[in-house]
Structures are given as structure tokens and as C-alpha cells.
C-alpha positions, 0 to 999 in steps of 0.5 A: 500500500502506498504511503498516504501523502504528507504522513511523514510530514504529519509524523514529524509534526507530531514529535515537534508537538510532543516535544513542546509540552515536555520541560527544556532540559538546557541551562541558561548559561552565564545565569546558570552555572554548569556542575562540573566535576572536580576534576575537570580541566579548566586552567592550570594553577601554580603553587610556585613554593613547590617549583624547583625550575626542574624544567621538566613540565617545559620540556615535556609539552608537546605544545611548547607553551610554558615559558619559564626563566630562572637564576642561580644564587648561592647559598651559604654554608649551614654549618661552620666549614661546610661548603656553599651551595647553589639553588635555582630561584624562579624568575618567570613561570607563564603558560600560554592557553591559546596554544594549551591542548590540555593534555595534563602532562606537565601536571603529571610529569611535575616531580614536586606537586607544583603544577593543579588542574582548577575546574574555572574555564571562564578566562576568554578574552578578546585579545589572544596575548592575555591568555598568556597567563604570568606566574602571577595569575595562575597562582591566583588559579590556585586558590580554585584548585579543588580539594583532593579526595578523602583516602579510604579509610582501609587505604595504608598510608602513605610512605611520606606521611608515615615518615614524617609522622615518625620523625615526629614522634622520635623528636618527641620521645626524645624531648620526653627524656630529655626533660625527665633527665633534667628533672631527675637532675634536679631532683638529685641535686636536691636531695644532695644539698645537706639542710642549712643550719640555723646560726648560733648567738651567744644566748642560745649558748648561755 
């Protein structure tokens, strides 16, 4: 049987009708801002403090789009006799998102925690030389960077975290003795000074 003129029209017009009646699922974005998850990749921040210029995020990106400039200083001896040593102190550290794929590799690749991902994507500008974002501003980014996850409590913890927790609680236990060994100094001296005795007057002879 030949299909009736206009019933693929009718057919679609249907569908438009029903859809009409059902609520829009869309969200009036910028008034309504979307739930991303935690570990989205929005732009990258820079704890700056944990940076030792190793220069591996720079030579790991496949973009070449962190630029980062540094110089030595020397550092005196700690200790009487001890020799002096040089350190790399951070000059510049900036990351051009507008050739940034996203690829998370400089995070990954960062030996020192230095490098976060921050879910915030709001950063478009109207001219492509300030999406050459300074160090200045991606540690900004950084006080948007989520909070890790809560470990599992059936989890073994984690070897740095057991190291400095016992490190911890040697230098405690040694400050313990050390204050029980002055007190029972204290207290040895103490019942070692014989009593003073009261001077004698010519009455109390008499």
C-alpha cells in the first residue's frame, strides 16, 4: 500500500508537538552555572613554593607553551666549614592557553606537586596575548584548585606521611627524656644539698 501523502510530514509534526509540552532540559548559561566535576580541566594553577625550575613540565609539552626563566644564587654554608651551595630561584613561570591542548602532562610529569588542574574555564578574552597567563595569575588559579579526595579509610598510608609522622614522634620521645633527665637532675641535686643550719648567738649558748 502506498504511503498516504504528507504522513511523514504529519509524523514529524507530531514529535515537534510532543516535544513542546515536555520541560527544556538546557541551562541558561552565564545565569546558570554548569556542575562540573572536580576534576575537570579548566586552567592550570601554580603553587610556585613547590617549583624547583626542574624544567621538566617545559620540556615535556608537546605544545611548547610554558615559558619559564630562572637564576642561580648561592647559598651559604649551614654549618661552620661546610661548603656553599647553589639553588635555582624562579624568575618567570607563564603558560600560554591559546596554544594549551590540555593534555595534563606537565601536571603529571611535575616531580614536586607544583603544577593543579582548577575546574574555572571562564578566562576568554578578546585579545589572544592575555591568555598568556604570568606566574602571577595562575597562582591566583590556585586558590580554585579543588580539594583532593578523602583516602579510604582501609587505604595504608602513605610512605611520606608515615615518615614524617615518625620523625615526629622520635623528636618527641626524645624531648620526653630529655626533660625527665633534667628533672631527675634536679631532683638529685636536691636531695644532695645537706639542710642549712640555723646560726648560733651567744644566748642560745648561755
Amino acid at each position: 500500500m502506498p504511503p498516504i501523502p504528507g504522513s511523514g510530514l504529519a509524523k514529524g509534526l507530531a514529535v515537534t508537538l510532543r516535544t513542546m509540552t515536555k520541560r527544556a532540559h538546557t541551562a541558561q548559561y552565564p545565569e546558570t552555572q554548569p556542575e562540573l566535576p572536580p576534576r575537570s580541566r579548566g586552567v592550570i594553577g601554580l603553587f610556585e613554593e613547590n617549583c624547583t625550575v626542574c624544567m621538566l613540565c617545559a620540556r615535556e609539552c608537546p605544545d611548547w607553551c610554558i615559558y619559564i626563566d630562572s637564576h642561580k644564587e648561592t647559598v651559604p654554608a649551614a654549618t661552620p666549614g661546610g661548603r656553599e651551595r647553589s639553588r635555582n630561584v624562579l624568575d618567570r613561570f607563564a603558560i600560554d592557553f591559546s596554544l594549551c591542548m590540555y593534555c595534563g602532562i606537565c601536571i603529571e610529569v611535575c616531580p614536586f606537586d607544583a603544577l593543579f588542574w582548577s575546574p574555572e574555564f571562564e578566562y576568554a578574552e578578546t585579545d589572544i596575548h592575555e591568555l598568556t597567563h604570568e606566574r602571577d595569575k595562575l597562582r591566583e588559579w590556585m586558590w580554585t584548585v579543588p580539594a583532593p579526595p578523602a583516602l579510604d579509610p582501609a587505604a595504608e598510608e602513605p610512605k611520606e606521611i608515615a615518615a614524617a609522622r615518625k620523625a615526629v614522634d622520635k623528636a618527641e620521645a626524645a624531648a620526653a627524656a630529655a626533660a625527665a633527665a633534667e628533672a631527675a637532675q634536679a631532683q638529685t641535686q636536691a636531695t644532695d644539698t645537706p639542710p642549712a643550719t640555723p646560726p648560733t648567738t651567744p644566748e642560745a649558748d648561755a
